[in-house]
C-alpha positions in Angstrom: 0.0 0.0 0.0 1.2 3.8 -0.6 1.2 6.0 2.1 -1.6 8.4 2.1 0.7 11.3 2.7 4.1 12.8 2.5 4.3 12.3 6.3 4.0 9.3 6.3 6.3 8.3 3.1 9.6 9.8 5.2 8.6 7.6 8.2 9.2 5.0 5.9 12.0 6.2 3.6 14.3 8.2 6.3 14.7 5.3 8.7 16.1 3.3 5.7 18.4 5.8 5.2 17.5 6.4 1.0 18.7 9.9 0.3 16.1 11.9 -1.7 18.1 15.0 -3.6 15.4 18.1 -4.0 17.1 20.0 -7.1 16.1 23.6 -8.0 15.5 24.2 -11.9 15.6 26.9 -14.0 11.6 27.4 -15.1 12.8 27.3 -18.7 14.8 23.8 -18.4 17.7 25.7 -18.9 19.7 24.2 -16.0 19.7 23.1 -12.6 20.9 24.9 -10.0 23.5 21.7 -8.4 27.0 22.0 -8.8 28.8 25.2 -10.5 25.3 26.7 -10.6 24.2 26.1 -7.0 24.5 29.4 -5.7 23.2 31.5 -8.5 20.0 33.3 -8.1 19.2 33.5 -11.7 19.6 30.9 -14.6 22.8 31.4 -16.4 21.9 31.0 -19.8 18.1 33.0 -20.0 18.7 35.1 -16.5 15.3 33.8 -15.3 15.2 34.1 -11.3 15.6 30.8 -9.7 13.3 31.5 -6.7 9.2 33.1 -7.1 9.5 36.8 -6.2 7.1 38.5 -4.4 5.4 41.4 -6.7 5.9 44.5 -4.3 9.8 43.8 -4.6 9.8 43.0 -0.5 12.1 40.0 -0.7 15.1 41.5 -2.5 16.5 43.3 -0.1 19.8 42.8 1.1 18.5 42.0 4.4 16.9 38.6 3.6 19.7 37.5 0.9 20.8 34.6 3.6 16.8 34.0 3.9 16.8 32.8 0.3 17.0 29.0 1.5 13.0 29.7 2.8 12.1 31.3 -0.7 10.2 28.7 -3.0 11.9 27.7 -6.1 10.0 27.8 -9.1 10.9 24.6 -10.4 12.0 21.6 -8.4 13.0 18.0 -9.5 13.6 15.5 -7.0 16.3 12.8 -7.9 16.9 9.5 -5.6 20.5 8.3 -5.7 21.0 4.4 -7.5 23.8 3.6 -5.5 22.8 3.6 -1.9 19.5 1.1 -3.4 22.2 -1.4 -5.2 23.8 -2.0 -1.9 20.8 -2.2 -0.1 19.4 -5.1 -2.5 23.1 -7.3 -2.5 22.7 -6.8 1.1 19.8 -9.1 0.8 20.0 -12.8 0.3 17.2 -13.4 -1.2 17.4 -10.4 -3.7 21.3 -11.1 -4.4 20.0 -14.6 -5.7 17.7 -12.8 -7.7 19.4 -10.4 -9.7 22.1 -13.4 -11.1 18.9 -15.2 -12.2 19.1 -14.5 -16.1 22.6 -16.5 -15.8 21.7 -19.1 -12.9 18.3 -19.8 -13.4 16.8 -19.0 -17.1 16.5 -22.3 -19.3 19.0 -21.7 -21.7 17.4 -22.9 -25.2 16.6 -21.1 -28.8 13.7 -19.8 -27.4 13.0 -15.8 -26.6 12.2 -16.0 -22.6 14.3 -13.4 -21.2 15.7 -9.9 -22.6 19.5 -12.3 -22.0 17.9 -14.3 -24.7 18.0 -11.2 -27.2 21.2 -10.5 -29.9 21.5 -7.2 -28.4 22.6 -8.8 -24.9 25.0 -11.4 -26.4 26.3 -8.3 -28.8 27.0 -6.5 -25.3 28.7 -9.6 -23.5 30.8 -10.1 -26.9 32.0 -6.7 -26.7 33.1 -6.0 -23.3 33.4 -9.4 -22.3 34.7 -8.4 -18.5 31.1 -7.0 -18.2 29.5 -10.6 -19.0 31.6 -12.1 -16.9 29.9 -11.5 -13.6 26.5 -12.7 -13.6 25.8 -9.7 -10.9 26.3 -7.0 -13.2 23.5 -4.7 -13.9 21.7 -4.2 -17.1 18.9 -1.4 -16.6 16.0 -0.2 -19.2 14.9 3.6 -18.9 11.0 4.3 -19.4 9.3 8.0 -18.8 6.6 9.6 -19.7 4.8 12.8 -19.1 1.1 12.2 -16.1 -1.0 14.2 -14.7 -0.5 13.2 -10.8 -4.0 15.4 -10.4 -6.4 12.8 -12.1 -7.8 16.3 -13.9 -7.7 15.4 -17.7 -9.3 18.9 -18.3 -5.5 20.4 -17.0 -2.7 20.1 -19.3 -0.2 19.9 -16.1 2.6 17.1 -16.9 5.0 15.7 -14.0 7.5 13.0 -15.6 8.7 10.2 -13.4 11.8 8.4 -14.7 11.6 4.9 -14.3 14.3 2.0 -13.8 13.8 -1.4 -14.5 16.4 -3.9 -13.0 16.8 -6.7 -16.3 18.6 -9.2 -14.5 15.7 -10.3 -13.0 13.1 -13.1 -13.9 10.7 -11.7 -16.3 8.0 -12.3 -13.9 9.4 -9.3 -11.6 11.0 -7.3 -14.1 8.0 -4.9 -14.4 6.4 -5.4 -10.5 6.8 -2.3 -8.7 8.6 -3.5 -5.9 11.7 -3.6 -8.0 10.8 -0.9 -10.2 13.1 2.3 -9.3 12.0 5.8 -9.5 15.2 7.7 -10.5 14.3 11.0 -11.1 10.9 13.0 -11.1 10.7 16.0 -12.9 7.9 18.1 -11.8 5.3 20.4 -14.2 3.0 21.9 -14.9 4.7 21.9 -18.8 6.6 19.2 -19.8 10.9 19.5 -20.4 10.4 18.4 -24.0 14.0 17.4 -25.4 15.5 19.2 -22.6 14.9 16.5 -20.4 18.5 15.6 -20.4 19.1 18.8 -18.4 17.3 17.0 -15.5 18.9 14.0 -15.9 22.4 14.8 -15.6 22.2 13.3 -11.9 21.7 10.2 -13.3 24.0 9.9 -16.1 26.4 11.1 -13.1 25.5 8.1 -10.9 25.8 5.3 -14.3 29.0 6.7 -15.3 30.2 6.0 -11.6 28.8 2.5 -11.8 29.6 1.7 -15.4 33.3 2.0 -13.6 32.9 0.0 -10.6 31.5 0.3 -7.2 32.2 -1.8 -4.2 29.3 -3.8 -2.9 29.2 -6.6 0.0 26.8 -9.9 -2.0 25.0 -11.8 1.3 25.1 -14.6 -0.8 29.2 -15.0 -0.4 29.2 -12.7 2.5 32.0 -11.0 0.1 32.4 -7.3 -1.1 32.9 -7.6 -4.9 32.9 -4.6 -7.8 29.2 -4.2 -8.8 29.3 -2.7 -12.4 26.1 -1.5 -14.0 24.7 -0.1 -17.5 22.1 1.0 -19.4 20.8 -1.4 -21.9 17.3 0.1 -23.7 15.0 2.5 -23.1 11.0 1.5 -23.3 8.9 4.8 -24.0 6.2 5.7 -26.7 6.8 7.8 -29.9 6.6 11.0 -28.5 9.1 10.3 -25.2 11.2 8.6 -27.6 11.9 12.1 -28.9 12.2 14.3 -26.1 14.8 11.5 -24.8 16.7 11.3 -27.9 16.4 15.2 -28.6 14.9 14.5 -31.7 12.2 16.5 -33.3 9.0 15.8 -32.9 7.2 17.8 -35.5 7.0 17.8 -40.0 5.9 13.7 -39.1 9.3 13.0 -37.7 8.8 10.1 -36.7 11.4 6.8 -37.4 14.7 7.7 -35.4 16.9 6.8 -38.3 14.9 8.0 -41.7 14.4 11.4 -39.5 13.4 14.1 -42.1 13.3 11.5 -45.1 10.2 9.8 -43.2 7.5 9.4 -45.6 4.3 10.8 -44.0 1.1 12.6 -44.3 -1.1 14.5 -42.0 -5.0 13.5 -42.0 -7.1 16.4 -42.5 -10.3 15.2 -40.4 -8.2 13.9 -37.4 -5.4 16.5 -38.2 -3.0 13.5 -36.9 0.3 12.4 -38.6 0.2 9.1 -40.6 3.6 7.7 -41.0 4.4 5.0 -43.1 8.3 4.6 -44.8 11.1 6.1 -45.6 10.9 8.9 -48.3 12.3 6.7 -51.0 8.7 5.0 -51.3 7.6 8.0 -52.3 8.3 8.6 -55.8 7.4 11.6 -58.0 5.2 8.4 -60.5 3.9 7.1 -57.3 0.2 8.0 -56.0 1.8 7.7 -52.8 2.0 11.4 -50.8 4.8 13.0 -50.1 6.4 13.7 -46.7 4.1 16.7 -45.5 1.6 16.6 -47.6 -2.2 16.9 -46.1 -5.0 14.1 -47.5 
């Protein structure tokens, strides 16, 4: 069961000791304010103030400058460390033995069980065979997409969790939501668009760091070992897809590789985009529509 309130979700997160990171964001997804930018009042690229100013001008004052820790931010995007939740699960017997399943307990055959069972896993193992090696090695997928946490479908407000899904394990648990880790959570009311990446720089942080080796003590051996860990696919829908690979979305952009050549058309009743090829079906003889084009 969820808790009912934020109360009573840090009873239960802060005696575990899981660190929760509260970032402050520039309201334009410019750039968060951790790091070189941390003590800057206004975004460095657009100049937008980092905090919401009162409209009488009573909180600039030089008086209330070491105050500016009370003022509210007007973007915020809460980020919860991977590290600290890998050692926690090794520390575990039970969920040690789980995450070396896909080498220890999947039936090894021609069939396609398991994401190990997939040419893009053995093309991984081939390539950096040190990786393959240890069964306990992490392979994640990335999913996100935008939600209104209101249940109001008449707002347009859009909050995007970032979700983490732990492949080693049996395909049975993969998706549950005990093991499914929320990384980051960008919050609205408008959606980052392609500058998502901007808010997930923490992450990319914390899998460079593990992509080069962290030490972590397996309850199975009662041994510390160097847990490795990397990101193997992403799972979103067309429109995530873009805003994660900072594609355009727009003209009927729609395959990731064909990118302006994608043969589409927009339907005037719907006024959706139908995509169906590559531009090279398309053909000047051809009844076919050109990219663009409106039916």
């Amino acid at each position: 069961m969820l808790p009912d309130t934020v109360y009573e979700a840090k009873q239960i997160v802060c005696p575990v000791g899981l660190k929760i990171e509260k970032i402050h964001a520039c309201w334009n997804n410019c750039v968060l304010f951790r790091g070189e930018n941390e003590d800057l009042d206004n975004c460095p690229e657009c100049g937008m103030s980092r905090y919401k100013r009162r409209k009488d001008g009573g909180d600039d004052g030089e008086d209330n400058i070491n105050e500016r820790k009370k003022w509210t931010p007007r973007k915020v995007a809460w980020y919860f460390p991977l590290v600290s939740r890998l050692q926690r699960m090794f520390a575990n017997k039970k969920e040690a033995k789980l995450l070396r399943w896909h080498e220890e307990g999947r039936n090894k055959d021609t069939m396609l069980r398991h994401p190990a069972d997939c040419a893009q896993w053995r093309h991984f193992d081939n390539t950096y065979g040190w990786f393959g090696d240890d069964p306990r090695n992490i392979r994640f997928a990335l999913s996100t997409d935008g939600m209104n946490p209101y249940g109001n479908m008449s707002t347009s407000h859009s909050t995007w969790p970032v979700l983490l899904s732990i492949m080693n394990l049996p395909p049975w648990l993969c998706n549950k939501r005990k093991y499914i880790m929320l990384s980051t959570l960008v919050s609205g009311p408008k959606q980052p668009s392609d500058r998502i990446d901007v808010f997930l720089q923490p992450l990319v942080e914390d899998l460079q760091l593990l992509w080069e080796g962290v030490e972590v003590r397996d309850a199975v051996v009662n041994k510390h070992f160097t847990l490795h860990a990397m990101l193997m696919t992403t799972i979103s829908d067309n429109p995530a897809h873009h805003n994660l690979s900072g594609q355009s979305k727009r003209k009927g952009q729609g395959c990731s590789h064909c990118l302006s050549e994608t043969c589409s058309l927009r339907l005037k009743n719907s006024n959706k985009i139908c995509i169906y090829g590559p531009q090279t079906m398309a053909s000047e003889e051809s009844p076919i529509p050109k990219h663009g084009q409106t039916v």
